[in-house]
N, C-alpha and C positions, 0 to 999 in steps of 0.2 A: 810278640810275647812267645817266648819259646818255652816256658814253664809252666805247669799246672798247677792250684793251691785247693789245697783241701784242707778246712777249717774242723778240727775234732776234738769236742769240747762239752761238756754239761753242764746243765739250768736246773735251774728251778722250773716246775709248770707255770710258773708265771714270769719265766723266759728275765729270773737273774742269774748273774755269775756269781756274785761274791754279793754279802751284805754292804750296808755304808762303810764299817768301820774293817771292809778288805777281808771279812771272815766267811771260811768255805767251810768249817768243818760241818756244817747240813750236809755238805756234798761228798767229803772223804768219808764221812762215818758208815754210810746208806752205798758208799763204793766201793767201802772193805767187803762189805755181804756180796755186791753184786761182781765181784771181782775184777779183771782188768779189761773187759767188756770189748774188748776186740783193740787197745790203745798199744800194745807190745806190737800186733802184725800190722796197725798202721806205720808206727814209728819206722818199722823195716822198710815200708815203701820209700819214706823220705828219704830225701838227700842235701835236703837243707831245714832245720827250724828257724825261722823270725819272730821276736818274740820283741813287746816295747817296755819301755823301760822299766816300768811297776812288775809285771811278768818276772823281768832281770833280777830284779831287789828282792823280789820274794821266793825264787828258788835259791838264790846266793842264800839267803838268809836258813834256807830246808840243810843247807850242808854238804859238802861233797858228793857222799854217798849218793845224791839225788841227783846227780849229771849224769843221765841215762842216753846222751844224745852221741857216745863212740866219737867215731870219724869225721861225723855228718858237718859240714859247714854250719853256723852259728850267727845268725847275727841280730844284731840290738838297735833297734830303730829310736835311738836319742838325740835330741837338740842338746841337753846337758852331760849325759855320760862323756868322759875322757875316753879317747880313743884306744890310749893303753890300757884300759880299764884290767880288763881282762885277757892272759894271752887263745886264751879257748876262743871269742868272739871277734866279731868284725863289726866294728860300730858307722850305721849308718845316719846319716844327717838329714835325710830324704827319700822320697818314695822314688823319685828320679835313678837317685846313685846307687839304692839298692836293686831297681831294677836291672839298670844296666852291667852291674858288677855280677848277679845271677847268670844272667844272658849271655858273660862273657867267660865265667866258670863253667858253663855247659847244665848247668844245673837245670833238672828235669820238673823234679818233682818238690813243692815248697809247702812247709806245714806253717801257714801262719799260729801263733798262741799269744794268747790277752786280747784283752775285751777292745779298748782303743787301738790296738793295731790292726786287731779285726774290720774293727770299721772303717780305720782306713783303706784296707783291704777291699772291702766291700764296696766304697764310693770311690777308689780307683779302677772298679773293675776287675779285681785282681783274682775273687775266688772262683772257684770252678766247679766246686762240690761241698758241701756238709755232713759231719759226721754227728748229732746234736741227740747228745744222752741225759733225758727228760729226767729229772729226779721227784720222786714221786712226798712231794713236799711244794707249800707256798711259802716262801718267806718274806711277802708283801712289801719288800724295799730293797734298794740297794743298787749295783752296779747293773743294768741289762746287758746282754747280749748284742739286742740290735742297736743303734743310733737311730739317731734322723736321720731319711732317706733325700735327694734331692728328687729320685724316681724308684720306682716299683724294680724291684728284681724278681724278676720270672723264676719259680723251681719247676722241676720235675720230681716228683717222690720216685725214689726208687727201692726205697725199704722202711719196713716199720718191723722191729723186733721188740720183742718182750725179752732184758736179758736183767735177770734178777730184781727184778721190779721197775725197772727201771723202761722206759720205753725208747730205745736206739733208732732217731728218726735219720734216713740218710737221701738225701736228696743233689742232683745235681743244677746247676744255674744253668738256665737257656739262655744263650748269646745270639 
């Protein structure tokens, strides 16, 4: 693996991403106050976004204006997207063929986003670190963050920030 991933993303304190019915504004509302919380000077690090399908459908759905990702390589980890879907992305079929298409564009640095690609992420090994902006709200249901694990993944903390109420946990994964 000649790539890094770094996962940055905000919950709920009771560790969801979105409600059942796919709704974040819990989290946009309470991230207008708390501003762009450090997500602009990550974005700069990366040089590739992978994002899974449901991710794809619902920024297409935000509109243009909201493709914030420049130059950066792009891809869609779907079984069902068409490969022409978009000419912006690169639709991947697998954790295999996106790995090894990364590894062979030189790509360094990888921002996995969405909650099921995360996980996959996660149980292939693939993250390196955490960027996980706590929102200071329960909303008792819905999408979590983590899946089922098959074994424990080791962190190390390496920051806890208070940024606009919100608490910026950033932790790296021990290998």
């Amino acid at each position: 693996m000649t790539f890094t991933s770094t996962v940055f993303i905000g919950t709920s304190l009771d560790g969801y991403i979105a409600r059942p019915d796919d709704d974040i504004e819990w989290l946009t509302s309470r991230g207008e106050r708390a501003g762009d919380m450090g997500y602009s000077e990550f974005l700069g690090s990366v040089d590739a976004v992978i994002m899974g399908r449901n991710t794809y459908d619902r920024l297409i759905g935000f509109g243009e204006e909201n493709w914030h990702y420049g130059d950066r390589h792009v891809g869609v980890l779907s079984t069902t997207l068409p490969g022409d879907a978009d000419p912006r992305i690169t639709v991947y079929r697998d954790m295999d063929s996106l790995v090894a298409d990364l590894d062979k564009r030189g790509i360094k640095h990888v921002y996995p986003d969405g909650g099921r690609l995360i996980q996959s992420f996660i149980r292939a090994g693939r993250v390196d670190a955490f960027t996980i902006s706590v929102a200071p709200v329960l909303i008792g249901a819905g999408h979590r963050l983590f899946g089922d694990l098959t074994e424990d993944v080791p962190l190390r903390l390496v920051s806890a920030t208070d940024i606009g109420g919100f608490a910026q946990l950033r932790y790296t994964v021990q290998k």
